[in-house]
MARGUKOL-223010 format. One record per residue (C-alpha): residue in three letters; chain; x, y, z. Coordinates in nm, 4 decimals, padded with zeros to 6 digits. Each point is the difference from the previous one (the first is absolute). Layout:
residues N
+-----+-------+----------+----------+----------+
! res ! chain !        x !        y !        z !
+-----+-------+----------+----------+----------+
! ala !     A !        X !        Y !        Z !
...
+-----+-------+----------+----------+----------+
//
This chain:
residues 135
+-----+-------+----------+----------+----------+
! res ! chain !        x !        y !        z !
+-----+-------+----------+----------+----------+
! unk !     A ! -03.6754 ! -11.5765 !  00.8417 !
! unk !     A !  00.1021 ! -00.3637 ! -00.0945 !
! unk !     A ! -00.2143 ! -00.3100 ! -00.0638 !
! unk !     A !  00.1671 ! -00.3619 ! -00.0039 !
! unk !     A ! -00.2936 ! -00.1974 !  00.0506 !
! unk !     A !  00.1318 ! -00.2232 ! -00.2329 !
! unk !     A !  00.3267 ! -00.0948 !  00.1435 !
! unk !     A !  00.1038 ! -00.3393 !  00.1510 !
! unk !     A !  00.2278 ! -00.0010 !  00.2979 !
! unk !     A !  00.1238 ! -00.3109 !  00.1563 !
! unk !     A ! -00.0529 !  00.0507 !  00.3407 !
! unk !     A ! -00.1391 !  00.2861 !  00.2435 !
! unk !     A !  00.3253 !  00.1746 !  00.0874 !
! unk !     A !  00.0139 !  00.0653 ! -00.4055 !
! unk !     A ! -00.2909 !  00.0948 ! -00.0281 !
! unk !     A !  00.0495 !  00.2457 !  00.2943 !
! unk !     A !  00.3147 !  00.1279 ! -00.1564 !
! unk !     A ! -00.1735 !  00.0718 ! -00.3415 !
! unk !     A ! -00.2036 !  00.2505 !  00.1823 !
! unk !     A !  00.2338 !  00.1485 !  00.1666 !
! unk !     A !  00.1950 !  00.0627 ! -00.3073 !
! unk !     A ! -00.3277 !  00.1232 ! -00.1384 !
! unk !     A ! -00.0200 !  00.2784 !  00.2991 !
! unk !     A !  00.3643 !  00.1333 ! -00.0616 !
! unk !     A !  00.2104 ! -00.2668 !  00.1615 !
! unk !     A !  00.1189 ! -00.1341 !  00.3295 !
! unk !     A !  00.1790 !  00.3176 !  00.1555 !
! unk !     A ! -00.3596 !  00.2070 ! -00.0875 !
! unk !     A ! -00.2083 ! -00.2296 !  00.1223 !
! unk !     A !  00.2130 ! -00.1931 !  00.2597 !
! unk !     A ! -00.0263 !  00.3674 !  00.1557 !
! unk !     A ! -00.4211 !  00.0577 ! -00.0160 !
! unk !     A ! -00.0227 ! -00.3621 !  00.1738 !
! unk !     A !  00.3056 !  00.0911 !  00.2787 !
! unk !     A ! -00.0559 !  00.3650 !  00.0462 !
! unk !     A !  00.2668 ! -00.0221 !  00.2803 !
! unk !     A !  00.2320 ! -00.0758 ! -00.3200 !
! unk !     A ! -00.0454 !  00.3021 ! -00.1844 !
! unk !     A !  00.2475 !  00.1974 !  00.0699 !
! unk !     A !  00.2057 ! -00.3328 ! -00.0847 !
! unk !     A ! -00.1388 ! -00.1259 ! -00.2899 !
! unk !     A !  00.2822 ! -00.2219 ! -00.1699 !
! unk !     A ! -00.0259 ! -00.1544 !  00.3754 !
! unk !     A ! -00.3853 ! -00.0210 ! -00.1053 !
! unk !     A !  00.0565 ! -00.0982 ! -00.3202 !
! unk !     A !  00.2224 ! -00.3444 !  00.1338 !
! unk !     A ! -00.2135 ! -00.0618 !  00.3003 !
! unk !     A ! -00.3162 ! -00.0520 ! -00.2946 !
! unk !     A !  00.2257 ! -00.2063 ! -00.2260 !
! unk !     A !  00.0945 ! -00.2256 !  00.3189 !
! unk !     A ! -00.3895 ! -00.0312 !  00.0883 !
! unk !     A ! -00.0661 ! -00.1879 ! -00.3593 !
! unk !     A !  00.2984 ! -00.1743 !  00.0014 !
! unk !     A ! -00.0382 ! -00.3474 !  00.1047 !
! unk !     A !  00.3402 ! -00.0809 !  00.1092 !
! unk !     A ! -00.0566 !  00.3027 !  00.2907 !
! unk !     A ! -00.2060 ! -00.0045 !  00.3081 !
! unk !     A ! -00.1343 !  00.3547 ! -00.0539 !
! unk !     A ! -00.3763 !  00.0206 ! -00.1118 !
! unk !     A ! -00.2779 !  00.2115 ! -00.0708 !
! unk !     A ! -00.2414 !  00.0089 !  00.2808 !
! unk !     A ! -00.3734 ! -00.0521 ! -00.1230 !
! unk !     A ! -00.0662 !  00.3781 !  00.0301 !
! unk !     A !  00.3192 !  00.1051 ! -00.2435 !
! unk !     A ! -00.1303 ! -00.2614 ! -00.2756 !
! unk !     A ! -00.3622 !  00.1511 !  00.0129 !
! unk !     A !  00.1856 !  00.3371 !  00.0125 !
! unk !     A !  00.1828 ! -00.0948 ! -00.2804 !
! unk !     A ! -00.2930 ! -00.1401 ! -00.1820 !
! unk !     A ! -00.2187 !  00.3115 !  00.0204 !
! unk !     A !  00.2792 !  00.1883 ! -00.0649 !
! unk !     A !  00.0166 ! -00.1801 ! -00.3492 !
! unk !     A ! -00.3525 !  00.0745 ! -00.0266 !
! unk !     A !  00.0156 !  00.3326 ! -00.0155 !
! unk !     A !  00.2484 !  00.0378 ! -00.2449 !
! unk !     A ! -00.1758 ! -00.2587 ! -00.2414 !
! unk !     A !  00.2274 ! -00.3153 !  00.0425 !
! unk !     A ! -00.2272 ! -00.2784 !  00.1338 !
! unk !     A !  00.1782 ! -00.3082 ! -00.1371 !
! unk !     A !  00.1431 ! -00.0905 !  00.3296 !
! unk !     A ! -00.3265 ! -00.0240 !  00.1168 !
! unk !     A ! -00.1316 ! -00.1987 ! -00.2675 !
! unk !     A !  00.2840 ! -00.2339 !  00.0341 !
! unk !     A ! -00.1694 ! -00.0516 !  00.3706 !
! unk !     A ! -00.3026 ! -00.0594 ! -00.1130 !
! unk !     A !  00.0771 ! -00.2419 ! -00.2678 !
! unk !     A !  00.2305 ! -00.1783 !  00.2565 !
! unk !     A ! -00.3062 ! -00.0180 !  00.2413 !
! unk !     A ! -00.2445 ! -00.1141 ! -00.2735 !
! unk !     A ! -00.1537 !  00.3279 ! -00.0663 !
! unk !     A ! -00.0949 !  00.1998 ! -00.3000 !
! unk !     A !  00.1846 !  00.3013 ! -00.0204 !
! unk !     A ! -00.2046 !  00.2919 !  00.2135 !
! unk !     A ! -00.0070 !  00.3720 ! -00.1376 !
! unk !     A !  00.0441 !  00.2657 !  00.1806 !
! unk !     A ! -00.3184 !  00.1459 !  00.1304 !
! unk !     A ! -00.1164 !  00.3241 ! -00.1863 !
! unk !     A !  00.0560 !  00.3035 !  00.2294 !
! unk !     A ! -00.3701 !  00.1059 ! -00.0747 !
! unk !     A ! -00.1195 ! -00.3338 !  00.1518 !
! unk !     A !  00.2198 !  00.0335 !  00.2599 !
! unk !     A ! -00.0928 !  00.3552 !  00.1102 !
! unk !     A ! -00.3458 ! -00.1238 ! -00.0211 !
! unk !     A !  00.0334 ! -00.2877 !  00.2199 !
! unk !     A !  00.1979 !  00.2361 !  00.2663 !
! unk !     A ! -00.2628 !  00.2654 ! -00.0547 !
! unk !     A ! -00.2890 ! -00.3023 !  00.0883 !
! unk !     A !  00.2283 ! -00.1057 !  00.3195 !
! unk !     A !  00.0330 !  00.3112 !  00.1456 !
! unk !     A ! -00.3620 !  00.0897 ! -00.0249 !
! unk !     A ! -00.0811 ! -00.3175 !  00.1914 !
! unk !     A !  00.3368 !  00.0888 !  00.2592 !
! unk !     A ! -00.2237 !  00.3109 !  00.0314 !
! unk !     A ! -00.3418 ! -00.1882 !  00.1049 !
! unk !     A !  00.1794 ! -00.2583 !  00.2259 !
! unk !     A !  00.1566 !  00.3197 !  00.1832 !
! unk !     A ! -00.3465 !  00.2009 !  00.0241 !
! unk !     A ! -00.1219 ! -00.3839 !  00.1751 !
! unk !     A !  00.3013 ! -00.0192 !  00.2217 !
! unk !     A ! -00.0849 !  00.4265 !  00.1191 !
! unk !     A ! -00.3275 ! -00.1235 !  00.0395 !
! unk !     A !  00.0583 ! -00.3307 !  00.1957 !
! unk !     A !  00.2340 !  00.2249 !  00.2233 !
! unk !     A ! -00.2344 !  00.2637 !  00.0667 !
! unk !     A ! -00.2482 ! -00.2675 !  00.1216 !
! unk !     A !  00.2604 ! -00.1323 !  00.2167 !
! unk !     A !  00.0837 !  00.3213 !  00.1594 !
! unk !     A ! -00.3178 !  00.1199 !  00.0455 !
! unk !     A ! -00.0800 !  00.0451 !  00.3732 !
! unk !     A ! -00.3535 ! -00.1962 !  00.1260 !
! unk !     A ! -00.1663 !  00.3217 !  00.0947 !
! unk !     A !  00.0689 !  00.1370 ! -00.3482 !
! unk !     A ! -00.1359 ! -00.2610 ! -00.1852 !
! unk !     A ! -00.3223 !  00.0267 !  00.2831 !
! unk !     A ! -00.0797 !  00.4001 ! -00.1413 !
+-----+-------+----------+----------+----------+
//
């Protein structure tokens, strides 16, 4: 587990590359966001160096970089994504607490429950044939 809140990168492709050296470096993680690559994973490993290398074409698509971000979360490392919110005018966000998160999940899939049980019962309605409904 690594922390580097406090670390100043110059642009986002640094700050990318931090935590990607903070999750074991490019082959290891140029393989969890390509899983095609893993059997290849100095192929995996260039192919993520090329993506945060400006003079290349290759880039991240949005879904890698959030990926890649909660990825860092979980080991610890959140600097890259303070260094996005600092860019953006933010304060720095912590990570939710997994008992407040459970909690909120636990709240949402009561309700997914109740909206279902209205849904059964809007169907039944619908289905219902006249004469039923009569006796």
């Amino acid at each position: 587990m690594q922390n580097n809140d406090l670390a100043v990168f110059s642009d986002w492709d640094e700050a990318l590359n931090a935590a990607i050296v903070a999750l074991g470096g490019h082959k290891k993680v140029g393989c969890m966001l390509r899983p095609e690559l893993g059997a290849k994973p100095d192929l995996a490993g260039q192919w993520l160096r090329d993506c945060l290398n400006a003079e290349r074409r290759e880039r991240l698509n949005p879904g890698q970089m959030i990926l890649l971000l909660k990825l860092a979360k979980e080991d610890g490392y959140h600097a890259a994504k303070h260094w996005l919110d600092s860019e953006l005018g933010y304060e720095p966000g912590r990570p939710l607490d997994p008992r407040d998160e459970s909690a909120r999940l636990q709240r949402e899939f009561v309700e997914a429950g109740r909206r279902m049980e209205k849904l059964a019962d809007r169907i039944e309605k619908l289905t219902q044939s006249p004469l039923k409904a009569v006796g």
